[in-house]
C-alpha positions as CSV (number, residue, x, y, z in Angstrom):
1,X,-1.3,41.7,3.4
2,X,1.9,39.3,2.6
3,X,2.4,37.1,4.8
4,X,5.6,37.6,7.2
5,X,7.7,34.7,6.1
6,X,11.5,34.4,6.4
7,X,12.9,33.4,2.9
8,X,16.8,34.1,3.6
9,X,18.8,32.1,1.9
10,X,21.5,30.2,3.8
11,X,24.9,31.6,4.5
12,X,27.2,29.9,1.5
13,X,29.8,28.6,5.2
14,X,26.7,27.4,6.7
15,X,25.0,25.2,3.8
16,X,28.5,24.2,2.8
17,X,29.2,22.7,6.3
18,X,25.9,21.4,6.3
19,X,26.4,19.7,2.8
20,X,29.8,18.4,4.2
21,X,28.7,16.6,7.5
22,X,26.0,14.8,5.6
23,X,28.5,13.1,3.7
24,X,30.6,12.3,6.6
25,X,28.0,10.9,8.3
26,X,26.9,9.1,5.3
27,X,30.0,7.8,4.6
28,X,30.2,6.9,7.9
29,X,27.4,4.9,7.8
30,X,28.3,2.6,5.2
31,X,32.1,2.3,6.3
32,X,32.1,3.1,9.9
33,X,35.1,1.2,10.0
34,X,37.4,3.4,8.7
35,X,36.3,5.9,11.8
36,X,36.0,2.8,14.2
37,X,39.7,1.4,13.8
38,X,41.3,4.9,13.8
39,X,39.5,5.6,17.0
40,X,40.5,2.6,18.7
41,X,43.7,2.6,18.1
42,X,44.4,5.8,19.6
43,X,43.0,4.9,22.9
44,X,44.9,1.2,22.6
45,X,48.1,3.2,22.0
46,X,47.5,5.8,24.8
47,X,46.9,3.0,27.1
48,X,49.9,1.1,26.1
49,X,51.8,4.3,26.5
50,X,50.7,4.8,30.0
51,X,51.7,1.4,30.9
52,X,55.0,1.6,29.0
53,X,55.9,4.8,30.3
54,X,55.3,4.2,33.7
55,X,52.6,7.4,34.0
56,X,50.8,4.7,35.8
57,X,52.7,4.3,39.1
58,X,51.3,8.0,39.7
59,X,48.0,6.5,40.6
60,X,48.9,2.9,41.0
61,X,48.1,1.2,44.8
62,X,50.2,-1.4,44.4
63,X,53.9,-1.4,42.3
64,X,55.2,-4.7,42.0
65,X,52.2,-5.9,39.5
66,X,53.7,-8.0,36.9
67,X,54.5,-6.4,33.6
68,X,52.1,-9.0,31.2
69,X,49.2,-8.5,33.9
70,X,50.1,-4.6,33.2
71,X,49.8,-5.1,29.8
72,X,46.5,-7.4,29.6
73,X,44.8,-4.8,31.2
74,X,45.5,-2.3,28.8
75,X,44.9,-3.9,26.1
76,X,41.8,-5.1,27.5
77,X,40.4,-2.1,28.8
78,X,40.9,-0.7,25.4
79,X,40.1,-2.8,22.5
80,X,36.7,-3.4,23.7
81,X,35.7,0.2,22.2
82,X,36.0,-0.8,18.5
83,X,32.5,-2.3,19.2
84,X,31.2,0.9,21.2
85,X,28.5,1.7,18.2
86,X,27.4,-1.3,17.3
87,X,27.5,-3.5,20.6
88,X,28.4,-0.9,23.5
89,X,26.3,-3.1,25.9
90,X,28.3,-6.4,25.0
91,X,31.7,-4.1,25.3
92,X,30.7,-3.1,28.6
93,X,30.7,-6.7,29.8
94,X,34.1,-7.7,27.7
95,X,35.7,-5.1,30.1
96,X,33.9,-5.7,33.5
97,X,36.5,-8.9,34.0
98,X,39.7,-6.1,33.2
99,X,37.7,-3.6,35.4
100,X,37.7,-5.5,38.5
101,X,41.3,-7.4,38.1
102,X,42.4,-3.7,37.2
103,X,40.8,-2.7,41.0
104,X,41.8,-6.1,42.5
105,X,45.5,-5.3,41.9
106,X,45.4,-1.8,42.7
107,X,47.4,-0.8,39.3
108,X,44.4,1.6,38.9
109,X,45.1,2.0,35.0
110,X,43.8,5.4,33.8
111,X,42.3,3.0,30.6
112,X,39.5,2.0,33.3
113,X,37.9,5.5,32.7
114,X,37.4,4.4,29.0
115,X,34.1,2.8,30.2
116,X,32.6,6.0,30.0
117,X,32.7,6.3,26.6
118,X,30.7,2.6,26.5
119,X,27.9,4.5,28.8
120,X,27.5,7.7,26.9
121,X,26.9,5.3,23.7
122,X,24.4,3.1,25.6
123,X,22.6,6.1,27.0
124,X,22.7,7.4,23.0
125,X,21.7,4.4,21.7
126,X,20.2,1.9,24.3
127,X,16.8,2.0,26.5
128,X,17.5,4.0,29.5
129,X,16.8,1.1,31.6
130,X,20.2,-0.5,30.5
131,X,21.6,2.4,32.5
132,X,21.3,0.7,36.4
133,X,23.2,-2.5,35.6
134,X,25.9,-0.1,33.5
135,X,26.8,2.3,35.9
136,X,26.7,-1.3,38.4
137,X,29.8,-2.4,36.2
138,X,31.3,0.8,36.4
139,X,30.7,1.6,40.3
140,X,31.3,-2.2,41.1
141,X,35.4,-2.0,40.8
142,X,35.2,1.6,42.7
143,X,33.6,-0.2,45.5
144,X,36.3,-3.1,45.4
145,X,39.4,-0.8,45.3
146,X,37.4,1.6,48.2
147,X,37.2,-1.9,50.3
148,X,40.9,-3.1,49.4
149,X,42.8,-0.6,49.2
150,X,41.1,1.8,51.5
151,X,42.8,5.5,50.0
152,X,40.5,8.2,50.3
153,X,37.0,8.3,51.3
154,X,34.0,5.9,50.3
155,X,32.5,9.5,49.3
156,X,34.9,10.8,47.3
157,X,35.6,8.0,45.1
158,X,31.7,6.8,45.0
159,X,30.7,10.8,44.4
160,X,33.3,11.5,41.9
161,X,32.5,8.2,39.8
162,X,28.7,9.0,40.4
163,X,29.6,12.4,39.0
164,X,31.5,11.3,35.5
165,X,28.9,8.6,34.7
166,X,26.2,11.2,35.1
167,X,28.2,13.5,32.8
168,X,28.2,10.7,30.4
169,X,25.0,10.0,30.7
170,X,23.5,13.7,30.0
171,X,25.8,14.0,27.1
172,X,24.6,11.0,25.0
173,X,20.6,12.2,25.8
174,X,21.3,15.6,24.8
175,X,23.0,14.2,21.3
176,X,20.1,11.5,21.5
177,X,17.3,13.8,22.1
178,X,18.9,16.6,19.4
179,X,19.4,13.5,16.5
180,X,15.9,12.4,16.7
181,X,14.3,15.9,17.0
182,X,16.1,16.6,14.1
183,X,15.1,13.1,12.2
184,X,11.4,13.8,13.3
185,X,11.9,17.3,11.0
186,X,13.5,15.5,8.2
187,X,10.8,13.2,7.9
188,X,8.3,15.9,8.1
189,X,9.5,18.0,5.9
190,X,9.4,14.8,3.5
191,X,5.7,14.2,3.9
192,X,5.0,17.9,3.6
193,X,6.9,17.7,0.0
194,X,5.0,14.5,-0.6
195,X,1.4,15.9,0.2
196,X,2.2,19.6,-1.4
197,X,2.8,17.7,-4.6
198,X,-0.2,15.6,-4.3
199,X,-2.1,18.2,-3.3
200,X,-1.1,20.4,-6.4
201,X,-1.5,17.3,-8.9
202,X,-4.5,17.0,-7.6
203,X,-5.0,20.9,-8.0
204,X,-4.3,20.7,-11.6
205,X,-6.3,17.5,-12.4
206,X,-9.0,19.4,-10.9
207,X,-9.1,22.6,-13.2
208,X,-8.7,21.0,-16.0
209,X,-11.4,18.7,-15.3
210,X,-13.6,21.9,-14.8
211,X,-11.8,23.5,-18.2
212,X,-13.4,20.0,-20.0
213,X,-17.1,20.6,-19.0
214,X,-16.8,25.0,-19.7
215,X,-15.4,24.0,-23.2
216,X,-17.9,21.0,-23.6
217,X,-20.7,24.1,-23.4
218,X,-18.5,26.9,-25.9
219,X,-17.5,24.0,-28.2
220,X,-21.8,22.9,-28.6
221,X,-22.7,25.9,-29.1
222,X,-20.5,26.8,-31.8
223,X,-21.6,23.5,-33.3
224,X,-25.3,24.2,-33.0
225,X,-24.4,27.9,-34.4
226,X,-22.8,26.1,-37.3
227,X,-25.7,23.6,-37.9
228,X,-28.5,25.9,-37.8
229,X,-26.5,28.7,-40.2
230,X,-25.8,25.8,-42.7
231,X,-29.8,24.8,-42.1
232,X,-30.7,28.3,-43.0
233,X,-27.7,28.9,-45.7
234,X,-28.9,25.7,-48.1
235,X,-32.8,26.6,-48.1
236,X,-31.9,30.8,-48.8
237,X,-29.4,29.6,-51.5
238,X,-32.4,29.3,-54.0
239,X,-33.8,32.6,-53.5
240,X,-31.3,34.7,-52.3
241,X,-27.0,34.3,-52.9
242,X,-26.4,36.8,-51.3
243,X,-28.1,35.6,-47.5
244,X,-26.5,32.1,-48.2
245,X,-22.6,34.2,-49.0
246,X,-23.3,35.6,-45.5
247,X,-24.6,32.6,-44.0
248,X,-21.0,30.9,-45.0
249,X,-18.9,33.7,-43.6
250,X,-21.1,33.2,-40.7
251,X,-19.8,29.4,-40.5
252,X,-16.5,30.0,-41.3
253,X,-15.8,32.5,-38.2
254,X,-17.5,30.6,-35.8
255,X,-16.1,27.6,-36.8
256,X,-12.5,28.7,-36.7
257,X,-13.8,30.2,-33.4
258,X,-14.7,26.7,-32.4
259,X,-11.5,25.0,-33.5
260,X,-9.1,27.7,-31.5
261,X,-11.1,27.0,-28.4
262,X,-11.0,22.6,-29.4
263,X,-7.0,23.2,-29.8
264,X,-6.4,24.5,-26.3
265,X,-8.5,22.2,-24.7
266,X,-7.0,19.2,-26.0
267,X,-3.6,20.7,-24.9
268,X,-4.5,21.0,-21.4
269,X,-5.7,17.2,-21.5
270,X,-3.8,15.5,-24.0
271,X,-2.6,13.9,-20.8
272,X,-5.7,13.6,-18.9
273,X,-8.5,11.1,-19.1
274,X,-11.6,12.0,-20.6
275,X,-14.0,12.6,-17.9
276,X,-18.1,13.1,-18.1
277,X,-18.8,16.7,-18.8
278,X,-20.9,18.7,-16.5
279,X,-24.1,20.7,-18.8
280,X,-24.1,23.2,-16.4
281,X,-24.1,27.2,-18.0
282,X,-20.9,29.1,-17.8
283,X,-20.8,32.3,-17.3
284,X,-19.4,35.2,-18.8
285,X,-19.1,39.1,-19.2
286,X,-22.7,39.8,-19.1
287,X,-22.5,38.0,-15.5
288,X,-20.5,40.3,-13.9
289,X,-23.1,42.3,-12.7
290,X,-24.7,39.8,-10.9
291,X,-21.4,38.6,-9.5
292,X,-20.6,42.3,-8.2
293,X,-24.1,43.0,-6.3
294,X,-23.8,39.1,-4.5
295,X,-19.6,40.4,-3.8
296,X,-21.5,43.9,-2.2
297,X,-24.5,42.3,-0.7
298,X,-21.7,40.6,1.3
299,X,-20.0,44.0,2.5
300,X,-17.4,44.2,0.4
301,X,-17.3,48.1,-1.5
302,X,-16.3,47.4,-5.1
303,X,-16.1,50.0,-7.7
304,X,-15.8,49.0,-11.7
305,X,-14.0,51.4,-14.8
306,X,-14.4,50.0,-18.0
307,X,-12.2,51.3,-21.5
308,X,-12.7,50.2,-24.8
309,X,-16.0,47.7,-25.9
310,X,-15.9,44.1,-25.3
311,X,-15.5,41.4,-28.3
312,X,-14.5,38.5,-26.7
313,X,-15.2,34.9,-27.7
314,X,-17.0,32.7,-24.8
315,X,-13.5,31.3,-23.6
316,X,-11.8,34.5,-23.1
317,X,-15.1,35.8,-21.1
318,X,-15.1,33.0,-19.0
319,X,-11.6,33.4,-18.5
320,X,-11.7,37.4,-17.1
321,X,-14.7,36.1,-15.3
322,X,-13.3,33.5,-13.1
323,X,-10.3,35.7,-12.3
324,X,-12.3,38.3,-11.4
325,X,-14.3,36.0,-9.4
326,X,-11.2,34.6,-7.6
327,X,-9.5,37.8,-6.7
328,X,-13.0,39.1,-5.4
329,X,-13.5,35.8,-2.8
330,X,-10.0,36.5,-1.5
331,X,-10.7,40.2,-0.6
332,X,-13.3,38.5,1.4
333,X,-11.8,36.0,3.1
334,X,-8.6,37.9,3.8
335,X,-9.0,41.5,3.3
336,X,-10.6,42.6,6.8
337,X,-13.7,44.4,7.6
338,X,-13.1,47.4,6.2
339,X,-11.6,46.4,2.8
340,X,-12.4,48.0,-0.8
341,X,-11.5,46.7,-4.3
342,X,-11.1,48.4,-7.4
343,X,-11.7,46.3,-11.1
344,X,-10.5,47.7,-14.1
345,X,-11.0,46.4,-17.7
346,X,-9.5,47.7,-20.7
347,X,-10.8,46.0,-24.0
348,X,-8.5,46.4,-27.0
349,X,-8.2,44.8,-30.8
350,X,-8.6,41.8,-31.6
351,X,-10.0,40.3,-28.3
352,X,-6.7,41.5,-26.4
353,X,-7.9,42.4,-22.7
354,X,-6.5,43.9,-19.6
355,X,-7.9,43.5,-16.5
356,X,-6.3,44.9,-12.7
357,X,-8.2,44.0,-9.3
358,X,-6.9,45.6,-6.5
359,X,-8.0,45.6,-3.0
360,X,-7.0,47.8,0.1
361,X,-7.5,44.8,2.6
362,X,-5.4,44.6,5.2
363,X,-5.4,40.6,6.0
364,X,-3.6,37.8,5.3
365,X,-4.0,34.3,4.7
366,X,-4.9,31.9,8.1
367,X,-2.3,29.2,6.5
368,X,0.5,31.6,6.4
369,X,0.6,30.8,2.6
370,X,0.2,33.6,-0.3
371,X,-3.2,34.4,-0.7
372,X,-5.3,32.4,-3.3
373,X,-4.5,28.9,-2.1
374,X,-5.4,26.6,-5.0
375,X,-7.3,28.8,-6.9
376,X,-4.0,30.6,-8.1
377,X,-2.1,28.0,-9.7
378,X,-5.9,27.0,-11.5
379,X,-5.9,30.6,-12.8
380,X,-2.9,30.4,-14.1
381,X,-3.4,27.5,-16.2
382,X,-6.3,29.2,-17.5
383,X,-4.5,32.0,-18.5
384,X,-1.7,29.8,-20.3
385,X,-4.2,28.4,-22.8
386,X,-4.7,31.8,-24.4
387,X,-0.8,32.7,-24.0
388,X,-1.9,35.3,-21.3
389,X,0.1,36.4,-18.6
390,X,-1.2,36.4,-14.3
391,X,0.3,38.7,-11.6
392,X,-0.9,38.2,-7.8
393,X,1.0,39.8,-5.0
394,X,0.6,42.0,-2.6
395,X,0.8,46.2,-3.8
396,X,4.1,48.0,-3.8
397,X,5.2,50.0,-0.5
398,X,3.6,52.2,0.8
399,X,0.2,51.0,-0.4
400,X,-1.5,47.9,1.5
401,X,-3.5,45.3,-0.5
402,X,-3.4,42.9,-2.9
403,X,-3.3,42.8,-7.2
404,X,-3.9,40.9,-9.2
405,X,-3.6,41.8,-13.0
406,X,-4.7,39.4,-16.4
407,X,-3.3,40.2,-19.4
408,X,-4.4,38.0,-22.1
409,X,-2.9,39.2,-25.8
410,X,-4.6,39.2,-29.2
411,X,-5.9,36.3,-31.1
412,X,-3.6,34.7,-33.7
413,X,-5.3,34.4,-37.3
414,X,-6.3,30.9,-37.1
């Protein structure tokens, strides 16, 4: 009945890389710079080596081009990526003018291919749209050099052109589409966290709320115990000591009985605001019957063993009660059809109790989440006001089902 869920832990490699490129990239972010400049320059330099090297007479049209016009064009086929992040539209046009001198001329500088790396930026960064007059600036000084120049065919240079801007193009969507998918899940996985933890405070400001208005009904009892044994204690001390010695034992116990159960309460809420308490009944041990034929008259088969006599105070019985109730509704809504359950109590000294609820369901929950939902971390906190202990999982292999098992220890001498 436990839901398949993959809880591997990351490879130490994997989350250390991961770790690692956030920072880059946060670093980045504030100082892109420092990447910026670097990257530039190496492109400025491998133009300048091309042109002062003379690797560019291997492609050039025309030879006798003037050594500054040379050198323009490099640099200003180059320089122009420094703003590729932040303005790649803008660089686009800065080189356009170098573009078509650089076709004009016929030098055809290999630097001219560096407006690729403008339209993979627009394409990660721009509209879409911006794409047609882009891949205009880039096809424009094929088309010149095709008319001037006339070497090779208008299908070559036009396809292969075509060809590298497309490349360009599909790269920066793919790294476009793959940076905001993965955005989208970061900020999901935010407002999850954000509503899991509103949803639990909202859990726990719930059950205590419902812990004010049991207690407000133990706590008035108590007091009405106390009032009408001090009532009775004052008129029989006349007549009889002895009644009126018993009567004051009487008050004593349930008045330390009363003060145990005021102590916890204003534990769980010491935080809390008061809220209006509800005078509704709450149940307890001698309930359990009645809870047990509505659990059957629903379908569900559930068998009881009992050791050792209850003495519990109204808090503890309220406690077992509501567990029991708890575990019982999830074998319901998540055991199957054809699901049992088994409740054992074991009464001991001193108000110490043990109680096991297992189940041979073979469901799970809808959400994918443990079974229990809310009512688990409630039950819990219940437990924790008598120092008790709660275990819910599913049974160990090869057994199917679901435990659940309350210990709640012996009462400390008040």
């Amino acid at each position: 009945m436990d839901p398949v869920t993959d809880n591997r832990a990351p490879e130490p490699l994997t989350e250390y890389a991961q770790r690692l490129t956030q920072r880059v990239r946060a670093f980045d972010r504030r100082r892109p710079l420092l990447w910026d400049l670097p990257f530039t320059g190496f492109w400025v330099t491998a133009a300048l080596i091309d042109y002062m090297g003379g690797g560019w007479r291997n492609n050039a049209h025309q030879l006798d081009i003037p050594g500054w016009l040379l050198l323009t064009l490099s640099v200003g086929l180059s320089v122009p990526l420094l703003w590729r992040r932040t303005h790649p539209g803008a660089a686009l046009a800065a080189m356009a003018p170098f573009t078509l001198a650089n076709a004009w001329t016929g030098a055809a500088l290999q630097a001219a291919l560096l407006q690729l790396v403008l339209v993979y930026h627009l394409a990660l960064r721009r509209p879409l749209r911006d794409l047609w007059w882009a891949t205009a600036l880039v096809i424009g000084p094929v088309l010149l050099s095709a008319f001037r120049h006339g070497e090779g065919t208008w299908d070559q240079q036009i396809g292969s052109h075509l060809m590298s801007i497309t490349v360009a193009v599909l790269i920066g969507v793919t790294v476009r589409t793959r940076r905001n998918y993965t955005e989208a899940l970061e900020d999901r996985a935010r407002r999850l966290e954000t509503e899991r933890d509103q949803q639990a405070q909202l859990a726990t400001a719930a059950e205590r709320a419902r812990i004010a208005r049991e207690m407000h009904d133990i706590i008035g009892h108590n007091l009405s115990v106390i009032t009408g044994l001090a009532d009775g204690g004052r008129y029989a001390a006349a007549k009889s000591p002895e009644r009126a010695a018993q009567a004051l034992d009487a008050i004593a116990t349930t008045s330390r009985q009363a003060l145990t159960e005021l102590r916890r309460l204003l534990d769980v809420l010491r935080e809390e605001e008061r809220q209006q308490a509800d005078l509704t009944p709450q149940p307890g041990l001698t309930d359990l019957a009645q809870l047990l034929d509505g659990v059957r008259s629903a379908g569900l088969t559930v068998s009881t063993s009992t050791h050792g006599s209850p003495s519990l105070p109204p808090g503890r019985q309220l406690t077992v009660y509501r567990v029991i109730q708890e575990a019982l509704t999830n074998t319901l809504k998540h055991g199957g059809p054809d699901a049992t359950a088994r409740i054992e109590l074991s009464y001991e000294e001193k108000a110490a109790v043990t109680v096991t609820i297992t189940d041979t369901g073979t469901g799970s929950a809808p959400d994918g989440t443990s079974r229990g939902g809310r009512g688990l971390p409630g039950m819990r906190e219940r437990t924790a006001l008598y120092g008790g202990t709660l275990e819910a999982g599913p049974r160990p292999h090869p057994e199917q089902g679901w435990r659940v098992r309350l210990r709640l220890p012996e009462e400390s001498p008040q």
